[in-house]
N, C-alpha and C positions, 0 to 999 in steps of 0.2 A: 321168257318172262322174267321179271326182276323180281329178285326176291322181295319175299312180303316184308314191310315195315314195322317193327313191334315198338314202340312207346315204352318207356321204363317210367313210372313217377319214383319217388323217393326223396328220405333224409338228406340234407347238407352237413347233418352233423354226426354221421359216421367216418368213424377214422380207422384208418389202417390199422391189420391186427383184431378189429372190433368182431365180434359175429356178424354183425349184420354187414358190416364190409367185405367178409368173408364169404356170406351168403350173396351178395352183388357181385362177387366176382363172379364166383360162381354162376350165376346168371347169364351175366356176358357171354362169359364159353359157351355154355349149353346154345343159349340164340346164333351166336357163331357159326357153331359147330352146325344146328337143323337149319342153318342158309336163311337166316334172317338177318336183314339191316337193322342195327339198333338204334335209338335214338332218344335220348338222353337230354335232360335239362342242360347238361354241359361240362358243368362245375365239377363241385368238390362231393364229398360223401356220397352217398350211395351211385350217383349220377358219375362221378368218377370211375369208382370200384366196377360198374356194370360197363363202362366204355372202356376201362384198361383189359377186361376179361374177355370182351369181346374183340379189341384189338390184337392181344395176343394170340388171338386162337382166330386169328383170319379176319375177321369180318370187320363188315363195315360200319363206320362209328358215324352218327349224325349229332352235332351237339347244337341244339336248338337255342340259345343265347338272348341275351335283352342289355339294352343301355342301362334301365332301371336298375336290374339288379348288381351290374359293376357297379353303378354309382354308388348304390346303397351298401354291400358290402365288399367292391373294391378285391373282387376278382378276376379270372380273365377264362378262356374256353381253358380244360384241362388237356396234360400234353397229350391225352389218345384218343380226340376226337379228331376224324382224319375230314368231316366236313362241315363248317360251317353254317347252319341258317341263321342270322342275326335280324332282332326286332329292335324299334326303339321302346316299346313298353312290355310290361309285365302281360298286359289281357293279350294283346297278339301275340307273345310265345307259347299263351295257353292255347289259345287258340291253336298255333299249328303241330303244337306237340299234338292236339287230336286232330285236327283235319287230317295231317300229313301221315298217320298209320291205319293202317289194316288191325289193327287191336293194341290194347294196353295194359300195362302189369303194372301193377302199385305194389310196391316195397313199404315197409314199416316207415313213417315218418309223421308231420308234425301238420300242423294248419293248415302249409302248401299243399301235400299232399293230400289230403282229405278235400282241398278245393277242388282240384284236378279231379279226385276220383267224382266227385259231384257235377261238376259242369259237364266232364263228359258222360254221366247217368243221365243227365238231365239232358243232353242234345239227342243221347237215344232215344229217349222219352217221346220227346216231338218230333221225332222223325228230321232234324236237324243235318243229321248224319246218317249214310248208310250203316247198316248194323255191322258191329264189328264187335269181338269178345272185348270184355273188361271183366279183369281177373284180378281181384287184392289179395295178398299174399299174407299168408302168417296168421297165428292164432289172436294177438292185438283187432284188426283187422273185422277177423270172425267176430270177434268179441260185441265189438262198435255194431257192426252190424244188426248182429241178432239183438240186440239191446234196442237199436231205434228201432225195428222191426217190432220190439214186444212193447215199448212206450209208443209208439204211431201208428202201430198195423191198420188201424181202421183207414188211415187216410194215405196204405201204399197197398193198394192190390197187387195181386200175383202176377200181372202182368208185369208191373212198374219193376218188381222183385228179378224178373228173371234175364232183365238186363246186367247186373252186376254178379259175379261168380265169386267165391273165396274159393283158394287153394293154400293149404298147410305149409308147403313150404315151397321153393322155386323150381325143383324136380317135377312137382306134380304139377306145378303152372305150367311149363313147358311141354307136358307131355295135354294138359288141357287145350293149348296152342294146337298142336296138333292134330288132335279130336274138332276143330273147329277149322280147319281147311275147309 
C-alpha cells in the first residue's frame, strides 16, 4: 500500500530562521519519518520549509503548483519538491491539494490558508469528499475558531464542528494523524 498522502496549507511568508519556518521543518521530518507523502502548495515559506524537512528526512515531496500564481508572484516549484502536479489556475490546485490527500494540516498563515482550510470543511460538509482528518495547527488557529464558533454557533451544529480539529502545535498534529488511521 502507498503511503497515505498528507496536505500541508500554510504561509508564503515565512522565512528561514523564523519559528514558524522552524515549526515547518519540523513537520516535514515528523511526516517523512511516520511514511507519509507530503504535499505541499510548492513554493516559498511554510510550503517550502515543510518540503525541505521532509525531503531531507526521506520522504516524498509532492508540490502542487498553478500558472496563476507564477505569474502573479513570479516564482517557480521549490528545489525539494522531488514531484510536480501543475494546474493553470489557482481554484484547480485548491482543488487537488484536497482531492489528492488522505488528510490535511494547516500551518499558521493568511487568507490563502484560511480559504483552503474552509473549502475543504465545507466539501466535508456535503459529502463532497470522503472523510479525511483536517487538523489547524497552533493557538492563532484555535483562536479563530472558537471566536466564529462563539459569534455563529447557532448556525454551525456539532456536527458541521467535528469536521475540523485544532492541534497546539505540529507534534501533536502528527501524533493526531495517527490516532486517525
Amino acid at each position: 500500500m502507498d503511503p497515505k498522502r498528507i496536505t500541508v496549507f500554510g504561509s508564503a511568508n515565512a522565512k528561514p530562521g523564523d519559528p514558524l519556518y522552524q515549526d515547518s521543518l519540523l513537520l516535514g521530518r515528523l511526516l517523512a519519518e511516520a511514511g507519509y507523502t507530503v504535499l505541499t502548495g510548492g513554493y516559498i515559506g511554510t510550503m517550502e520549509a515543510v518540503s525541505r524537512g521532509a525531503a531531507e528526512a526521506g520522504g516524498h515531496v509532492i508540490g502542487v503548483t498553478c500558472a496563476e500564481i507564477e505569474a502573479w508572484r513570479g516564482v517557480r516549484a521549490n528545489a525539494w519538491v522531488i514531484e510536480e502536479m501543475r494546474f493553470p489556475t489557482l481554484r484547480e490546485r485548491l482543488l487537488a491539494l484536497i482531492d489528492e490527500c488522505d488528510a490535511a494540516l494547516a500551518l499558521p498563515g493568511g487568507i490563502g490558508t484560511l480559504t483552503e482550510i474552509t473549502t475543504m470543511w465545507n466539501h466535508l460538509l456535503i459529502d463532497a469528499i470522503h472523510p479525511r482528518p483536517l487538523i489547524a495547527i497552533g493557538p492563532g488557529w484555535q483562536a479563530i475558531i472558537e471566536q466564529f464558533y462563539a459569534q455563529m454557533g447557532s448556525y454551525i451544529p456539532q456536527t458541521q464542528r467535528s469536521w475540523l480539529q485544532c492541534s497546539p502545535d505540529v507534534a501533536t498534529a502528527v501524533a493526531l494523524l495517527r490516532l486517525n488511521k
